[in-house]
C-alpha positions as CSV (number, residue, x, y, z in Angstrom):
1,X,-36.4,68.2,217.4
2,X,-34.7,66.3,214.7
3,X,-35.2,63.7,212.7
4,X,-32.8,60.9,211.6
5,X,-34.1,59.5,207.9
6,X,-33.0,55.7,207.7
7,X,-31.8,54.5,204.6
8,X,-33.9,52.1,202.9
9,X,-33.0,48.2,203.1
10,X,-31.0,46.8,200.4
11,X,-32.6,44.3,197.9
12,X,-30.4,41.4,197.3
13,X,-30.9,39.6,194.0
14,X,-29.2,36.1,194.7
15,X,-28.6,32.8,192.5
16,X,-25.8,31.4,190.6
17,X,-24.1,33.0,187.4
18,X,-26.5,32.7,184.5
19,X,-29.6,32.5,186.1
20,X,-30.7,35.9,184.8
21,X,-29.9,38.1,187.9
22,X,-28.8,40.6,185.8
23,X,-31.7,40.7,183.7
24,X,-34.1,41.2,186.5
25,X,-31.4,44.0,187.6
26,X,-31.3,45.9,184.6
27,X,-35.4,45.6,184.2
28,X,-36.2,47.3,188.3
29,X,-33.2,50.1,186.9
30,X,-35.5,50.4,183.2
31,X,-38.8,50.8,184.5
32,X,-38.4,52.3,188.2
33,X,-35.4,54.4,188.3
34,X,-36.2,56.7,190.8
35,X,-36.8,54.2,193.2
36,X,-33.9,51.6,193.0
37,X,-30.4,52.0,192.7
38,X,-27.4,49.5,191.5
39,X,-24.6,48.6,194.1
40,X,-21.0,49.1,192.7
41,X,-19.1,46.6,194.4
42,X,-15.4,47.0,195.3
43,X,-13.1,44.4,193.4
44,X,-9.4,43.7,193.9
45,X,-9.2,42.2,190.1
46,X,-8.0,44.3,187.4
47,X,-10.6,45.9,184.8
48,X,-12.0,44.2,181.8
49,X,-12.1,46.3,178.5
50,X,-14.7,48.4,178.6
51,X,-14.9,48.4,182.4
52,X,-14.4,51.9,184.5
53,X,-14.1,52.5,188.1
54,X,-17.1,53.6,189.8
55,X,-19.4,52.2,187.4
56,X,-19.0,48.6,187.0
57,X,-16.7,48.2,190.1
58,X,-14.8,50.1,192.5
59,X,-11.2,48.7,191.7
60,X,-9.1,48.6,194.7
61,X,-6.2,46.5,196.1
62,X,-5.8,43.6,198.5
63,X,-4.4,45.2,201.2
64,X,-7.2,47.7,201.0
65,X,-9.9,45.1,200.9
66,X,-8.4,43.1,203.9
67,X,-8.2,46.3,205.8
68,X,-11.8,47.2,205.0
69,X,-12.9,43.7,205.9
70,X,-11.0,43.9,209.7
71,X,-12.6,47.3,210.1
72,X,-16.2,45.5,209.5
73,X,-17.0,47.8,206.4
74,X,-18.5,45.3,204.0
75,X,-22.1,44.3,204.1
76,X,-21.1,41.2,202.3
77,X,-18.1,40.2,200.4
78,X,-16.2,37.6,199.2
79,X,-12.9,35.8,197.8
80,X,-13.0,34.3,194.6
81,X,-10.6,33.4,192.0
82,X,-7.9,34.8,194.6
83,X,-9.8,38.0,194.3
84,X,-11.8,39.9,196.7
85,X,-15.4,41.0,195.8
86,X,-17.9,43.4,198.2
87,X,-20.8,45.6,199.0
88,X,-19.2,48.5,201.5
89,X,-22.1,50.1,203.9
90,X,-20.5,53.5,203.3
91,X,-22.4,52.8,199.9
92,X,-25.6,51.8,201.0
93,X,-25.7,54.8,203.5
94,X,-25.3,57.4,200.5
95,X,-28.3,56.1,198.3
96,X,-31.3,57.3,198.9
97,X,-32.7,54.9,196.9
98,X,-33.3,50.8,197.5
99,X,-30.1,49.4,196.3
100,X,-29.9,46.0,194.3
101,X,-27.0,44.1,195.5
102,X,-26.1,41.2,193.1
103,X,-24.4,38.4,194.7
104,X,-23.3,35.3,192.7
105,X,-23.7,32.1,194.8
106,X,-20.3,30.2,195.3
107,X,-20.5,26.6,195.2
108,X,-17.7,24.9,197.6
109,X,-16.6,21.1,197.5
110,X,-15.5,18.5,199.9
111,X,-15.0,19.6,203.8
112,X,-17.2,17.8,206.3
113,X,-20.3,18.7,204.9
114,X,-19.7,17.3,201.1
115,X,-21.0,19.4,198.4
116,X,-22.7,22.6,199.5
117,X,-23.8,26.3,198.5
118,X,-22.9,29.4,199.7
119,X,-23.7,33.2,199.5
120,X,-20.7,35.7,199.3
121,X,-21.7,36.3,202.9
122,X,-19.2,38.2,206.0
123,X,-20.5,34.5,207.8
124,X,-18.5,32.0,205.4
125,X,-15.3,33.8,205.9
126,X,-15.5,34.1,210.0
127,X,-16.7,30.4,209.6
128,X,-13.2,29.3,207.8
């Protein structure tokens, strides 16, 4: 008989920049390291000094990201600046830890609905 161990649930951290997501990040990672773990996002953007791949982000290409997001292989993600941000389940499925996604909130205006706030969420884009 064998048993299938599921991965634990993600814990998403979500508000607008500046709100102090990251401090509350950082803090679970300080104090309860063995329990939670951070999410490296993918990112199409280039790397800011001091930034290395597979630490802050995993930098990657357009045509990657749009080939990962037709496949269904993002938990979330989401274009911004003309870049592509996301949180791939491979990632999520390799942690054997809880793993703190943070995800900005993107503020769109005008359409139908006037001013209103979204999460980088796989939902927004199918919407559009």
């Amino acid at each position: 008989m064998s048993t299938t161990v599921t991965p634990p649930l993600p814990l998403v951290i979500c508000g607008p920049s500046g709100v102090g997501k990251g401090t509350l990040l950082n803090h679970l990672l300080a104090t309860i390291p063995d329990t939670f773990a951070f999410s490296v996002s993918h990112a199409t953007r280039a790397p800011r000094p001091g930034e290395a791949d597979g630490v802050h982000y995993n930098f990657t290409d357009v045509p990657t990201v749009e080939g990962m997001i037709e496949k269904g292989e993002f938990l979330e993600y989401a274009e911004v600046h003309g870049n592509y941000y996301g949180t791939s389940i491979k990632q999520l499925q390799q942690e054997n830890k809880i793993v703190v996604l943070d995800i900005d909130v993107q503020v769109r205006r005008g359409g139908e609905g006037g001013e209103r706030s979204e999460s980088g969420a796989r939902a927004e884009r199918e919407r559009d």
